[in-house]
BAFI-492749 format. One record per residue (C-alpha): residue number from 1; residue in three letters; x, y, z. Coordinates in Angstrom, 3 decimals. Each point is the difference from the previous one (the first is absolute). Layout:
<pts>
 pos code       xx       yy       zz
 NUM  ALA        X        Y        Z
...
</pts>
This chain:
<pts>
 pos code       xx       yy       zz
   1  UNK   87.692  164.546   91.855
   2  UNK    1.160    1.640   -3.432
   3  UNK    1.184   -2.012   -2.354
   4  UNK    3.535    0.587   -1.947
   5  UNK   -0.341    1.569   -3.638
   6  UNK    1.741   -2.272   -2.298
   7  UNK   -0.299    0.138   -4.054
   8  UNK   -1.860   -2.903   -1.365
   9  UNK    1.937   -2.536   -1.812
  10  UNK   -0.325   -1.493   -3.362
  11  UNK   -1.019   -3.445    1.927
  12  UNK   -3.076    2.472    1.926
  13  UNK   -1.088    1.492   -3.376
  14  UNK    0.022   -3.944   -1.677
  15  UNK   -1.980   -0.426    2.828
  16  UNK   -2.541    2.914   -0.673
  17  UNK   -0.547   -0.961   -3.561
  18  UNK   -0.656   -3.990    0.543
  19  UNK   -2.593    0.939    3.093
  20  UNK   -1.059    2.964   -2.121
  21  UNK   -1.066   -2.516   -3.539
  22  UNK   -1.441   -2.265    3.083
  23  UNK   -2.558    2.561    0.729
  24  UNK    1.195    0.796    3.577
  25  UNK   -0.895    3.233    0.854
  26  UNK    2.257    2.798    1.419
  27  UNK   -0.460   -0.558    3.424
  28  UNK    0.299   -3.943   -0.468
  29  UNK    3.596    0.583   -1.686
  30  UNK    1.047    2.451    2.757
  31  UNK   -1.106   -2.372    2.488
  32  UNK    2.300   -3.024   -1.899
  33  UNK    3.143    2.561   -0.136
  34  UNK   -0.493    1.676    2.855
  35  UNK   -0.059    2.915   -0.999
  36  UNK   -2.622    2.861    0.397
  37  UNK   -2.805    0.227   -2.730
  38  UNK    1.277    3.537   -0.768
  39  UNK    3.165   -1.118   -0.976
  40  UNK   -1.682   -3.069   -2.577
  41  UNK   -2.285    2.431   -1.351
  42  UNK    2.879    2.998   -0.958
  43  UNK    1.943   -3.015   -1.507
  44  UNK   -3.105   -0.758   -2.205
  45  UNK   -0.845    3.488   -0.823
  46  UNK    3.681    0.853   -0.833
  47  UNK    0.833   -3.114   -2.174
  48  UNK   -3.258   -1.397   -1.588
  49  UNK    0.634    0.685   -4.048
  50  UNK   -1.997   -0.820   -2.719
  51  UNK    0.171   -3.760    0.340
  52  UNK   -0.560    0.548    3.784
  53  UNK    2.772   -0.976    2.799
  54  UNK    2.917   -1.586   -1.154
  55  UNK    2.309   -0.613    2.842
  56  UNK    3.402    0.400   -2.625
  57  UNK   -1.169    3.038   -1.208
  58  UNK   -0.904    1.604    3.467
  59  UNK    3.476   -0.928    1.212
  60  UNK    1.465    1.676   -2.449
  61  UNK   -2.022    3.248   -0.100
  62  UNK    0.711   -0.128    3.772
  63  UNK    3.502   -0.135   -0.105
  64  UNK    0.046    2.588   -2.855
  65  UNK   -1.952    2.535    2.534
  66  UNK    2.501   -1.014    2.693
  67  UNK    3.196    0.658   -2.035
  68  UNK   -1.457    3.653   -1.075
  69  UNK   -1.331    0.441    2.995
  70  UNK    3.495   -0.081    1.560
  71  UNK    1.755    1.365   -2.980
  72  UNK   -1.712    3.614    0.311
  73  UNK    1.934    2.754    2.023
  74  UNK   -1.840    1.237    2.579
  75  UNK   -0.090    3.442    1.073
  76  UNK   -0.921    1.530    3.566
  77  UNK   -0.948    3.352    0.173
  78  UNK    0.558    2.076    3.079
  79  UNK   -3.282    2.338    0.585
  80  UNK    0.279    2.486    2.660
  81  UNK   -2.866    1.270    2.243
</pts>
């Protein structure tokens, strides 16, 4: 059975960073969120900085991609065959 998309929350990217400083590996912290190891390893990837993941900061940057993300027109264009 799929599962449901849903966003992660700031409470699943705490989560990330305290199991992430613990050592747990990617598929360890998917298991504990249930969620799928793809989605723990695009949150890394996306938000790690220079002082690595930072649960705050990832929220924000998040929410900042969301925001412009729904801000932007979109355009369809119509192509005939």
């Amino acid at each position: 059975m799929a599962r449901k998309y849903r966003h992660l929350s700031q409470d699943d990217r705490r989560d990330i960073g305290t199991l992430k400083r613990s050592k747990c590996s990617i598929r360890g912290i998917a298991r504990q969120l249930e969620r799928a190891p793809s989605t723990i390893s695009r949150e890394l990837r996306r938000n790690c900085g220079g002082n690595g993941y930072r649960y705050k900061q990832a929220n924000e940057m998040a929410l900042k991609r969301r925001s412009l993300a729904s801000s932007r027109t979109r355009r369809m264009e119509l192509v005939l065959g």
